[in-house]
OpenMM code with the backbone's topology and positions (N, CA, C; nanometers):
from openmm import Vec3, app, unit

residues = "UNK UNK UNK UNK UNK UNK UNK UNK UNK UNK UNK UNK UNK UNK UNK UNK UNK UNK UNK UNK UNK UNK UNK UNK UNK UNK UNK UNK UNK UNK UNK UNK UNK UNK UNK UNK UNK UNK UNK UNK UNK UNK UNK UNK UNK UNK UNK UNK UNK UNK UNK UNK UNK UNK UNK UNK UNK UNK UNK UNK UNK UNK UNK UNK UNK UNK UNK UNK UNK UNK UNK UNK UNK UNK UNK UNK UNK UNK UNK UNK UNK UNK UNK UNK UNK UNK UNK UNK UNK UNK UNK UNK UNK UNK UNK UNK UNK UNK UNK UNK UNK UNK UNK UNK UNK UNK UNK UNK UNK UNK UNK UNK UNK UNK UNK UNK UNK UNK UNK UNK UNK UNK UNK UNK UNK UNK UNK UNK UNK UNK UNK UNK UNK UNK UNK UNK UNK UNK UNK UNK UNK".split()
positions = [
    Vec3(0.3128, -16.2956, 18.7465),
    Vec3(0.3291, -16.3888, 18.6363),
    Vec3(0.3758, -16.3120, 18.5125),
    Vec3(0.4597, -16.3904, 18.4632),
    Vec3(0.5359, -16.2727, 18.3219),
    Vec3(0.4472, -16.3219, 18.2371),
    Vec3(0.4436, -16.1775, 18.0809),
    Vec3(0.3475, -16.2010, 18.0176),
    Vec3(0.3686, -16.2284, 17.8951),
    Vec3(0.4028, -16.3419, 17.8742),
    Vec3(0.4648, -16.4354, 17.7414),
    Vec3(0.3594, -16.4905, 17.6844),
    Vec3(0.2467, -16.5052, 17.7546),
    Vec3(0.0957, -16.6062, 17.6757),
    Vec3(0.0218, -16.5269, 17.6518),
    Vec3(-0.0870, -16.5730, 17.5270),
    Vec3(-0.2003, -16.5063, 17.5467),
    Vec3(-0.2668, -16.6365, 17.5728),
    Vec3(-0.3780, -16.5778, 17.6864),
    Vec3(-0.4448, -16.6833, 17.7789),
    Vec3(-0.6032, -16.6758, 17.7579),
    Vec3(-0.6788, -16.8051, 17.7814),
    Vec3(-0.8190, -16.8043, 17.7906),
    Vec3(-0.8299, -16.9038, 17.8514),
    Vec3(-0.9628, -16.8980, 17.9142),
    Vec3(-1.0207, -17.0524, 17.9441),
    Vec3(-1.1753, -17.0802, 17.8140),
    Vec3(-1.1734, -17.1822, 17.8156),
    Vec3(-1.2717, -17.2820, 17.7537),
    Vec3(-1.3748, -17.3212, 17.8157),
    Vec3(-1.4988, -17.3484, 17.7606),
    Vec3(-1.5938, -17.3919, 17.8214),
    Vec3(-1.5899, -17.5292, 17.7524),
    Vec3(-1.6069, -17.6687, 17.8632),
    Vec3(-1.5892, -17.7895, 17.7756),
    Vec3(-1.5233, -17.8752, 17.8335),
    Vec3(-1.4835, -18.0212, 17.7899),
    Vec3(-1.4000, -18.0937, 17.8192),
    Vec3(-1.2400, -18.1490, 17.8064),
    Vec3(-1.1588, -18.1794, 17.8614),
    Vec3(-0.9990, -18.1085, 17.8415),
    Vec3(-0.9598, -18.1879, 17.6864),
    Vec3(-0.9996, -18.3183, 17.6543),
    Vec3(-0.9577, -18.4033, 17.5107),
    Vec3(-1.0212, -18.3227, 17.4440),
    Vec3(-1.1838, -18.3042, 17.4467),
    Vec3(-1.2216, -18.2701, 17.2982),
    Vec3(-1.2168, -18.0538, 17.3365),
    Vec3(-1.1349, -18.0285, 17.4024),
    Vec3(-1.0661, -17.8874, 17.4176),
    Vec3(-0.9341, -17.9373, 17.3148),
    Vec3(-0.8674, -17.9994, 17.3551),
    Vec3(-0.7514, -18.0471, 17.2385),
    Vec3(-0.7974, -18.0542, 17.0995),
    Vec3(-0.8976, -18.1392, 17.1249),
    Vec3(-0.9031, -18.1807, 16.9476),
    Vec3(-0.9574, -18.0802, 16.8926),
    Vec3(-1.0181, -17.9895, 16.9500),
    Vec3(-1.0783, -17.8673, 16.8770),
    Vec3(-0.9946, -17.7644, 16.8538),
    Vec3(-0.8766, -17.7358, 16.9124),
    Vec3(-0.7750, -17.6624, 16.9353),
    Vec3(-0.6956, -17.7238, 16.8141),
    Vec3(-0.6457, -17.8139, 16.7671),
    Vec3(-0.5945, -17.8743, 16.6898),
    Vec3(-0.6625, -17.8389, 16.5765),
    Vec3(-0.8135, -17.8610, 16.5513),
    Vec3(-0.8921, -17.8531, 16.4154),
    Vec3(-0.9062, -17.6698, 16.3996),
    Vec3(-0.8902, -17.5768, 16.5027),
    Vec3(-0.9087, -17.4226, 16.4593),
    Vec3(-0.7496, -17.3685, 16.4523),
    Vec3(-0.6862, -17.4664, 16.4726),
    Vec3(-0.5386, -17.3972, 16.4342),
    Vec3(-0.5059, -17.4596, 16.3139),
    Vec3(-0.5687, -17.5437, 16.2748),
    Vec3(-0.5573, -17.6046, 16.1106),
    Vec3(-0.6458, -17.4512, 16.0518),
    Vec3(-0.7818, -17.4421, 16.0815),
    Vec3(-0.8320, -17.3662, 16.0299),
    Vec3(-0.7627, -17.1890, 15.9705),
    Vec3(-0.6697, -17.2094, 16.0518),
    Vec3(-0.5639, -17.0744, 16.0697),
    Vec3(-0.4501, -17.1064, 15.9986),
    Vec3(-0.4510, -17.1987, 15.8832),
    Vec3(-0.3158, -17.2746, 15.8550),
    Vec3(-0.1897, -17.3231, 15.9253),
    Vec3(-0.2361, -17.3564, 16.0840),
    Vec3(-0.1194, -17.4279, 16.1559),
    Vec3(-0.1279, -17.5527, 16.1274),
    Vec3(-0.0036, -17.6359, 16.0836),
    Vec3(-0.0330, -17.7876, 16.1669),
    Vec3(0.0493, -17.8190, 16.2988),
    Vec3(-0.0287, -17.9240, 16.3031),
    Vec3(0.0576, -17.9192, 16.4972),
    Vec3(0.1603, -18.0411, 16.4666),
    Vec3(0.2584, -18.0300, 16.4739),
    Vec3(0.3935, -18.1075, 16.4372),
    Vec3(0.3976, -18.2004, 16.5765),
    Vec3(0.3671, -18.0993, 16.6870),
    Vec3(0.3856, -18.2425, 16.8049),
    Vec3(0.2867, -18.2080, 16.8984),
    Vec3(0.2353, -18.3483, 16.9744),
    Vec3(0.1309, -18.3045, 17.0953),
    Vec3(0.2276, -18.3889, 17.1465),
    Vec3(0.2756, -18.3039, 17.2839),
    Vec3(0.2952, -18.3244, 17.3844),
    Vec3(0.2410, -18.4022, 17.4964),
    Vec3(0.2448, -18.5374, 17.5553),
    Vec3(0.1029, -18.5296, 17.7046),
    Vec3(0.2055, -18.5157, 17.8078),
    Vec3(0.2329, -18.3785, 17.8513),
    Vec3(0.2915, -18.3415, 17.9873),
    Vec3(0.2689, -18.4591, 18.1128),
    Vec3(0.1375, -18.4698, 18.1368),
    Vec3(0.0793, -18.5780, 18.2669),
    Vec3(0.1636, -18.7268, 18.2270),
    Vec3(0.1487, -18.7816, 18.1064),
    Vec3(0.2068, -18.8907, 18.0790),
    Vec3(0.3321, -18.9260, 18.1226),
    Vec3(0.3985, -18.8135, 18.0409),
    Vec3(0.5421, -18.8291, 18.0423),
    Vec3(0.5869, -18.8218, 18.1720),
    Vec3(0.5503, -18.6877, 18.2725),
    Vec3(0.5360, -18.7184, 18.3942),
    Vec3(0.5644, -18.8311, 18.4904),
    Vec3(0.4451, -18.8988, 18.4533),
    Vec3(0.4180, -19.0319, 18.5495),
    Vec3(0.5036, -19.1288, 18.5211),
    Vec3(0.5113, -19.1672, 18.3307),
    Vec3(0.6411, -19.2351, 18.2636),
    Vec3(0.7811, -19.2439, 18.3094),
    Vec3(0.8140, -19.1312, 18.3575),
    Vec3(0.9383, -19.0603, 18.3341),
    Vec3(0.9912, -19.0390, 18.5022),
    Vec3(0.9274, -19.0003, 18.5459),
    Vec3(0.9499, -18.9662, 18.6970),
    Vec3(0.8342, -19.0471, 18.7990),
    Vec3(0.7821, -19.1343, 18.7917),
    Vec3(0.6412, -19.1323, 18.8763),
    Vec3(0.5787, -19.0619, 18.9553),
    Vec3(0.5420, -18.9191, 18.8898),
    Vec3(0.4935, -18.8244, 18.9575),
    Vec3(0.3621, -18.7786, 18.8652),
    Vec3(0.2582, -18.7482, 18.9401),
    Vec3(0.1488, -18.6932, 18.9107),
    Vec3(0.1378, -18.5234, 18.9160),
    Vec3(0.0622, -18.5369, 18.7399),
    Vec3(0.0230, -18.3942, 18.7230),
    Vec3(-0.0803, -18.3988, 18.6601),
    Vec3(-0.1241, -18.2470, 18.6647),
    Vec3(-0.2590, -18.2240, 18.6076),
    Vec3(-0.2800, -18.2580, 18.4623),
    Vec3(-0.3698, -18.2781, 18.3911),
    Vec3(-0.3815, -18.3097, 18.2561),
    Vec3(-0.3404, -18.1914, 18.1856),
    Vec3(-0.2254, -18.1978, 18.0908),
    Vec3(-0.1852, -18.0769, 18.0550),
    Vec3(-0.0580, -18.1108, 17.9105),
    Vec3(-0.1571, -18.0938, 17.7711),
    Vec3(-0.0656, -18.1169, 17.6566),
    Vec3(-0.0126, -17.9818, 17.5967),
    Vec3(0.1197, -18.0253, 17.5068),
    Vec3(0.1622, -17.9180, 17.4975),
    Vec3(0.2011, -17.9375, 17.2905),
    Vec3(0.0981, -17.8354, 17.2165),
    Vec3(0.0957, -17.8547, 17.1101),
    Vec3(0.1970, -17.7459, 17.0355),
    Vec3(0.2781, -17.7987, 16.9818),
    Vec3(0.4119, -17.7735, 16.8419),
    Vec3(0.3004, -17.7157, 16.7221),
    Vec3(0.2526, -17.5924, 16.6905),
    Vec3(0.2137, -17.5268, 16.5769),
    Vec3(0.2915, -17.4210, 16.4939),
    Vec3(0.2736, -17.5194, 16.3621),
    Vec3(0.3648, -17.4521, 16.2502),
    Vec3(0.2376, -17.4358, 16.1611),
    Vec3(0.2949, -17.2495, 16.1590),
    Vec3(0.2212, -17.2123, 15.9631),
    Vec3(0.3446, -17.2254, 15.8977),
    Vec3(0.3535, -17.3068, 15.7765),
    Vec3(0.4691, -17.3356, 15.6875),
    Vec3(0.5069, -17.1943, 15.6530),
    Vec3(0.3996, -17.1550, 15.6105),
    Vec3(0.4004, -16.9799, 15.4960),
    Vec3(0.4583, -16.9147, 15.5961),
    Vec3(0.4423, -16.8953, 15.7184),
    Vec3(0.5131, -16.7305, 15.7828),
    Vec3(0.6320, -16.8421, 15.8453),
    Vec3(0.6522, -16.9329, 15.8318),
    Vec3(0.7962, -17.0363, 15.9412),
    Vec3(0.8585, -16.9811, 15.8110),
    Vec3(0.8287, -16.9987, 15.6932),
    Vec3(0.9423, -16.9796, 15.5731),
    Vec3(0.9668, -16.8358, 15.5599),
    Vec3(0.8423, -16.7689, 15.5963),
    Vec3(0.9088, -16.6302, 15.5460),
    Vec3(0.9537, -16.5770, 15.6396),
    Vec3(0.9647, -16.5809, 15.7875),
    Vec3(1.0555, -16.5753, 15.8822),
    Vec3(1.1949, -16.5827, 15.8954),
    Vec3(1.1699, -16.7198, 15.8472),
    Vec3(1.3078, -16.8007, 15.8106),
    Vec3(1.3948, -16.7292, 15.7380),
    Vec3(1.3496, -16.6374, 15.6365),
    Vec3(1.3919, -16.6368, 15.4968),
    Vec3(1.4860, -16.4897, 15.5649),
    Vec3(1.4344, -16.4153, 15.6487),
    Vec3(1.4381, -16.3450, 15.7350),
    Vec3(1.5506, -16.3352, 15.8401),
    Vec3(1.5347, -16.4475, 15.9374),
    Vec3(1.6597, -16.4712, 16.0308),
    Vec3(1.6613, -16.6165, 16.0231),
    Vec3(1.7411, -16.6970, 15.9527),
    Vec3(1.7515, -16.8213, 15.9436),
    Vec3(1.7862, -16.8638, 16.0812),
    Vec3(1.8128, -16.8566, 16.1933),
    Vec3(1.8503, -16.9057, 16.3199),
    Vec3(1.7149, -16.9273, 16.3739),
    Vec3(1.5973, -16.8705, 16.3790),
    Vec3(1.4695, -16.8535, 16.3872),
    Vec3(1.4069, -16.9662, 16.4222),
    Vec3(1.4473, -17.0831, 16.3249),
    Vec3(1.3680, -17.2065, 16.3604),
    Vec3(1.3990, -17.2449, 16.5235),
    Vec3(1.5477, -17.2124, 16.5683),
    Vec3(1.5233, -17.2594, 16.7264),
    Vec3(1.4198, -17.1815, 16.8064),
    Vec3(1.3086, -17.1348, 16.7605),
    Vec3(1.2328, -17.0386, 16.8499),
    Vec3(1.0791, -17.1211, 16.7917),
    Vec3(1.1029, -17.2314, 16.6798),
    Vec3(0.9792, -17.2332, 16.6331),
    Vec3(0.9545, -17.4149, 16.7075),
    Vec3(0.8673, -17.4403, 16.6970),
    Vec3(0.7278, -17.4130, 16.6418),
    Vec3(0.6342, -17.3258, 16.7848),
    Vec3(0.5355, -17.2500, 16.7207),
    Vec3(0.4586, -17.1892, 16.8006),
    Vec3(0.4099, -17.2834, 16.9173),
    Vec3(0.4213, -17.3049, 17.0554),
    Vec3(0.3270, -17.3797, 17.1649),
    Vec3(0.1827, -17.3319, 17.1657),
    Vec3(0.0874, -17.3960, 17.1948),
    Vec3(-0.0370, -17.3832, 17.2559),
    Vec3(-0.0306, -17.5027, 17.3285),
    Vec3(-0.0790, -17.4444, 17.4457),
    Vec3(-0.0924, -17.5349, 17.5891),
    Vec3(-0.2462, -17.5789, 17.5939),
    Vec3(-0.2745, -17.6678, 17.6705),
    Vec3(-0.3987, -17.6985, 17.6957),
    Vec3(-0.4105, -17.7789, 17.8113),
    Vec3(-0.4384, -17.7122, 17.8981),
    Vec3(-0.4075, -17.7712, 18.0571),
    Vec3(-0.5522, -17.7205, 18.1617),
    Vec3(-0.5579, -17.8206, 18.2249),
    Vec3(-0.6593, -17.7921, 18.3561),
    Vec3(-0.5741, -17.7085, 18.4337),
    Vec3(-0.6555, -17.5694, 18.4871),
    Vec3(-0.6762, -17.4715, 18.5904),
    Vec3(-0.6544, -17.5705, 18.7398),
    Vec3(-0.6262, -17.4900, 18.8460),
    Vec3(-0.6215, -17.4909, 18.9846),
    Vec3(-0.7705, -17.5373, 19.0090),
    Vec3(-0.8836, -17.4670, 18.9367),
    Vec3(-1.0398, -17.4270, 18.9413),
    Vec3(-1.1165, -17.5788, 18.8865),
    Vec3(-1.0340, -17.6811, 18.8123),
    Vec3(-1.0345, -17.7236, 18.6868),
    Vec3(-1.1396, -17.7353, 18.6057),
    Vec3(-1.1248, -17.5864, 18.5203),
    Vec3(-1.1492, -17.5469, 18.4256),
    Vec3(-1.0588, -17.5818, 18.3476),
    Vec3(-1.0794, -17.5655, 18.1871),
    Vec3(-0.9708, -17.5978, 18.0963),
    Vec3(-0.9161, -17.4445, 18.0260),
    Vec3(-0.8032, -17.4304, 18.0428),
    Vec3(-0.7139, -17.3144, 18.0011),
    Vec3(-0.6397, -17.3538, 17.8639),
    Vec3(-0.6416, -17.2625, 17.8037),
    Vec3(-0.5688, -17.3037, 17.6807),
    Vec3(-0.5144, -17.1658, 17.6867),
    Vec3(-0.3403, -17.1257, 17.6108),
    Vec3(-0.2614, -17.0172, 17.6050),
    Vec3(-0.1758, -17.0854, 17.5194),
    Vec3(-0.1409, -16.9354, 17.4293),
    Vec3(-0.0229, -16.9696, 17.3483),
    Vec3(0.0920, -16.8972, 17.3576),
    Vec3(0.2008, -16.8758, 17.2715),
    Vec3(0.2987, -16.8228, 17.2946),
    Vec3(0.2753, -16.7230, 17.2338),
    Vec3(0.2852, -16.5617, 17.3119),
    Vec3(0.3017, -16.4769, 17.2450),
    Vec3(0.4206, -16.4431, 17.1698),
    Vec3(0.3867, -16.4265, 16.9827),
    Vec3(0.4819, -16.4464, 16.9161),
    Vec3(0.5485, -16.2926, 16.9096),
    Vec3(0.5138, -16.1548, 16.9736),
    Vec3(0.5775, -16.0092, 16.9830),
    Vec3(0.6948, -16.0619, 17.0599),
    Vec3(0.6527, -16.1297, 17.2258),
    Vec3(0.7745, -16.1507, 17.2767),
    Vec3(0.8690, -16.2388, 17.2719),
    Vec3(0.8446, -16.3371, 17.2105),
    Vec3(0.9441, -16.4487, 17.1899),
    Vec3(0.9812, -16.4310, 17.0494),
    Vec3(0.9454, -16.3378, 16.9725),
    Vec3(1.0749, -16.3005, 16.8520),
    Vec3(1.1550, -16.1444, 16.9276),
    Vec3(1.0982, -16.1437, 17.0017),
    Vec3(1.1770, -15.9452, 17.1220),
    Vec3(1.2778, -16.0182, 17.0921),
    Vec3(1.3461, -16.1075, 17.1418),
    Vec3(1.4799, -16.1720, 17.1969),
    Vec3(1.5689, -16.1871, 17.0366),
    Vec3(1.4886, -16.1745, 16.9129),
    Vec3(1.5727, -16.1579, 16.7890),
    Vec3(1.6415, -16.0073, 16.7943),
    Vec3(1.5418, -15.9136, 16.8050),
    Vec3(1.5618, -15.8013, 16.7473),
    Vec3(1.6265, -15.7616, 16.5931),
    Vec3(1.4624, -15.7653, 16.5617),
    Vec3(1.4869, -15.7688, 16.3866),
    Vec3(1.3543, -15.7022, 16.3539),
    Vec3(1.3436, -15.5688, 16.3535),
    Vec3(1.2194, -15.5003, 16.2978),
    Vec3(1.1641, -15.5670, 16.1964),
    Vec3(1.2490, -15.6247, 16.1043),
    Vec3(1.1586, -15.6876, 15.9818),
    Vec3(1.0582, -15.8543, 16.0188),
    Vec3(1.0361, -15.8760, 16.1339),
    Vec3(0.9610, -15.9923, 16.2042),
    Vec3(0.8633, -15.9110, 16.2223),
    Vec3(0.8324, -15.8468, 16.2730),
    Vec3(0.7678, -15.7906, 16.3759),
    Vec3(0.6048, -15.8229, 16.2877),
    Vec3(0.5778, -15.7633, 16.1259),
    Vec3(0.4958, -15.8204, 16.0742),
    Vec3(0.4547, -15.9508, 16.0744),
    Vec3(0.5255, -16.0280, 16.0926),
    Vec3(0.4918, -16.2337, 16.0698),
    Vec3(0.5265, -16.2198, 16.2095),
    Vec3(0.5398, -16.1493, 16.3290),
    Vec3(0.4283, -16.1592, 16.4890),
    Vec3(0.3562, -16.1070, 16.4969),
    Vec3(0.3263, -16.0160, 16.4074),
    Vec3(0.1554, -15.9744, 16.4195),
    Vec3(0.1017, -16.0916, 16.3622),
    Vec3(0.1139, -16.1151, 16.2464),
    Vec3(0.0624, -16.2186, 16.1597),
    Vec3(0.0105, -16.3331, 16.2600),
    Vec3(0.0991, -16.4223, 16.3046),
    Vec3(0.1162, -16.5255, 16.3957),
    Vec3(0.0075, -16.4931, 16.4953),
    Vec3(0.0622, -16.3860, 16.5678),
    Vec3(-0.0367, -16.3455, 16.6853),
    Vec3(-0.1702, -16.3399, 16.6686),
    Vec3(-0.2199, -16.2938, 16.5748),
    Vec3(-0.3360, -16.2843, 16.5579),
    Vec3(-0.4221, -16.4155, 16.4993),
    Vec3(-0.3349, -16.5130, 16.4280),
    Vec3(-0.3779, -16.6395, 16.3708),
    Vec3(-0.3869, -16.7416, 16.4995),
    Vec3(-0.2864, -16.7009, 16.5771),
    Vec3(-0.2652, -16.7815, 16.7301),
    Vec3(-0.4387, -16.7578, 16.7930),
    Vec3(-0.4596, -16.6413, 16.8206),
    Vec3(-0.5731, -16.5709, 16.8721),
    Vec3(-0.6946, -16.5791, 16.8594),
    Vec3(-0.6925, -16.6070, 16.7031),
    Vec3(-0.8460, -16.6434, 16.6048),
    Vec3(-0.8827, -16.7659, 16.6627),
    Vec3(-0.7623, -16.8870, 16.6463),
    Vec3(-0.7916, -16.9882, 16.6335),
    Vec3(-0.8757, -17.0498, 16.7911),
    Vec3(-0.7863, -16.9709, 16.9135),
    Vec3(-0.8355, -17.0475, 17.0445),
    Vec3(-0.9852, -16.9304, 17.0574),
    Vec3(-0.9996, -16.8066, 16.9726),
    Vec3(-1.1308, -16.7822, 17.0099),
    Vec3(-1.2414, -16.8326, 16.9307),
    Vec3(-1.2461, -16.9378, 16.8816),
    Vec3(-1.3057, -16.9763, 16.8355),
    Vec3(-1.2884, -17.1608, 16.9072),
    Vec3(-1.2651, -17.1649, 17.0119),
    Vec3(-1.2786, -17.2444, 17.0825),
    Vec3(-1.4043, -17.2264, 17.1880),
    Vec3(-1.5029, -17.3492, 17.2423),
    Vec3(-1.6331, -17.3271, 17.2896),
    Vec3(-1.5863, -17.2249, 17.4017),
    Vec3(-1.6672, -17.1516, 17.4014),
    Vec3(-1.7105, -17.0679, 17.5136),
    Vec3(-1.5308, -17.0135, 17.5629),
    Vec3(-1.4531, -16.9906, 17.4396),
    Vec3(-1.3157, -16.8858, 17.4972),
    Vec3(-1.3081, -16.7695, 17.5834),
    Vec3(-1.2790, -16.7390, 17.6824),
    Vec3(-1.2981, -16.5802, 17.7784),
    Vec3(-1.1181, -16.5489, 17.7429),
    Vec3(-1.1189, -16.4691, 17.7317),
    Vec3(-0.9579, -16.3995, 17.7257),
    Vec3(-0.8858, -16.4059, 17.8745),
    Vec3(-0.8529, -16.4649, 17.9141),
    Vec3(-0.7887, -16.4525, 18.0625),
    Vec3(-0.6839, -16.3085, 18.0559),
    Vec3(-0.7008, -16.2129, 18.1605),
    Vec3(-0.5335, -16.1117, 18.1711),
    Vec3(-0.4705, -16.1780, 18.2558),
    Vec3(-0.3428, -16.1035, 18.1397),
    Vec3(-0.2335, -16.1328, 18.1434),
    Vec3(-0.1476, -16.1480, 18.3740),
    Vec3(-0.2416, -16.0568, 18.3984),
    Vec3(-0.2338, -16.0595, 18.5678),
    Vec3(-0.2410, -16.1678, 18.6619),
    Vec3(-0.3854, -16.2561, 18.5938),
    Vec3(-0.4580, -16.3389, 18.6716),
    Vec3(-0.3490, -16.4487, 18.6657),
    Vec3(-0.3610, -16.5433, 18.7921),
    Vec3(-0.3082, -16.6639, 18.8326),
    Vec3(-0.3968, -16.7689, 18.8152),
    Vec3(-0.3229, -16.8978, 18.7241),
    Vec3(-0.3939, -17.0063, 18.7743),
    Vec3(-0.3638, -17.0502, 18.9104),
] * unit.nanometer
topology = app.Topology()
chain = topology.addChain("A")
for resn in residues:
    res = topology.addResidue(resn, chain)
    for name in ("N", "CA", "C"):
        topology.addAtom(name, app.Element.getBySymbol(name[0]), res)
């Protein structure tokens, strides 16, 4: 599995895993611009069944602008994802986008601070989700 996320599972239930995920990435100054419901659209869209699995659009205004300000092309890379999806196990997994490798593909040393930044605001927020374990980067759902 390539290693683009940083991953955990949750202890808890998969909605109020969302809504809490939503309220500690506010806490981190994200807002979530879009929730996704993967399963919905799914069934909507194709009549096919999937696991419960949303996919949340998080923007910090402050580092999107000073990014921006940075490599204006940038916004096609934004807004940050955090996933929130039932496991194989179903457990609830939550992962976000690691922001080191998905600005790699700029190559612009002067980011690299606002992906630490990011990364670590990404990080705070889902460990401070109930009962977060860090999943590696190895393991398979």
């Amino acid at each position: 599995m390539s290693e683009y996320t940083i991953r955990y599972t949750v202890d808890g239930e998969f909605e109020e895993t969302v809504d809490a995920a939503v309220d500690t990435l506010g806490e981190e100054g994200f807002g979530v611009l879009c929730d996704i419901d993967v399963q919905a659209t799914l069934k909507e869209k194709l009549d096919e069944d999937f696991r419960q699995y949303r996919i949340l659009g998080a923007c910090n205004p402050q580092l999107a602008h000073e990014a921006m300000g940075e490599e204006l092309e940038l916004g096609a890379l934004l807004p940050c994802n955090v996933i929130v999806y039932e496991r194989d196990d179903g457990s609830v997994g939550v992962s976000a986008v690691d922001p080191g490798v998905m600005l790699s593909v700029v190559d612009n040393p002067e980011l690299d601070p606002v992906a630490d930044e990011v990364a670590d605001r990404l990080s705070a927020a889902v460990e401070r989700l109930p009962g977060a374990t860090r999943v590696p980067a190895s393991a398979d759902d």
